[in-house]
C-alpha positions in Angstrom: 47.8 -79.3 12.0 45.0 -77.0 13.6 46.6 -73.4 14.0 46.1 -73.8 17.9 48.8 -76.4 17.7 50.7 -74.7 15.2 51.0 -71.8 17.8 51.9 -73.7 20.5 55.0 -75.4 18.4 56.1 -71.8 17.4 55.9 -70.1 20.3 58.0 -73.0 22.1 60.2 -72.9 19.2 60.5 -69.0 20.4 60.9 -69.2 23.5 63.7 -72.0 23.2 65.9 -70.1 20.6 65.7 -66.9 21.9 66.6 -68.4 25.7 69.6 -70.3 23.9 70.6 -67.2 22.0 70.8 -65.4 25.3 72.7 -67.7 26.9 75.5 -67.8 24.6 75.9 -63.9 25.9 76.8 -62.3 22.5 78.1 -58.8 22.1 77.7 -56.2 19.3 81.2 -56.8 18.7 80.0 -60.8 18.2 77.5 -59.6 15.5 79.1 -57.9 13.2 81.9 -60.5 13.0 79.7 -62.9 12.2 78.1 -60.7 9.6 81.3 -60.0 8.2 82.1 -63.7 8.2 79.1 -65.5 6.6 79.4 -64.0 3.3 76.1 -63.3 2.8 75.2 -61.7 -0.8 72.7 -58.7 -1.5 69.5 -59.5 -4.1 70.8 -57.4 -7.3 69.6 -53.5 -7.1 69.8 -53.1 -3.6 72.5 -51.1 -3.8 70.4 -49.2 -6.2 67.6 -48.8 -4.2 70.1 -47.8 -0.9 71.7 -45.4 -3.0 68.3 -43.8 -3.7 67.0 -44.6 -0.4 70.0 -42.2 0.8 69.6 -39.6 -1.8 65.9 -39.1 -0.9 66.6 -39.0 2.9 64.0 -41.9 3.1 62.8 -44.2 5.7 63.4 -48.1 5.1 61.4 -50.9 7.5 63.5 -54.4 6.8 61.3 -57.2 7.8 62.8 -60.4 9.0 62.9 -63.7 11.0 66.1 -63.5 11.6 68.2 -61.7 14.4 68.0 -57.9 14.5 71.4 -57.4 15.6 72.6 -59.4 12.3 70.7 -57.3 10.1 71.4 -54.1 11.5 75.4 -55.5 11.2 
């Protein structure tokens, strides 16, 4: 697939899950009960490095696809 059309399917793919997400009208509230819900498990040491990250009073930049509201939660 040239990257032109690779673009295109993306961006729609965007466009279309972030208008549905929208729709749906979530709250902060929402968020962190469906973080608290999924039972999603941490890669081992990143407690350690939080702990450290903390200690150190340093910055951290999480990168992700996924929804900022979840991660943050």
């Amino acid at each position: 697939m040239e990257i032109s059309e690779k673009l295109a399917h993306m961006e729609e793919w965007w466009e279309t899950d972030t208008g549905n997400i929208c729709k749906e009208k979530l709250s902060h509230d929402n968020f962190r009960d469906i973080a608290e819900s999924c039972g999603i498990n941490f890669r081992n040491g990143i407690h350690d490095l939080l702990d450290f990250k903390r200690k150190n009073d340093m910055p951290m930049l999480v990168v992700s696809a996924g929804v900022g509201e979840l991660i943050k939660a």
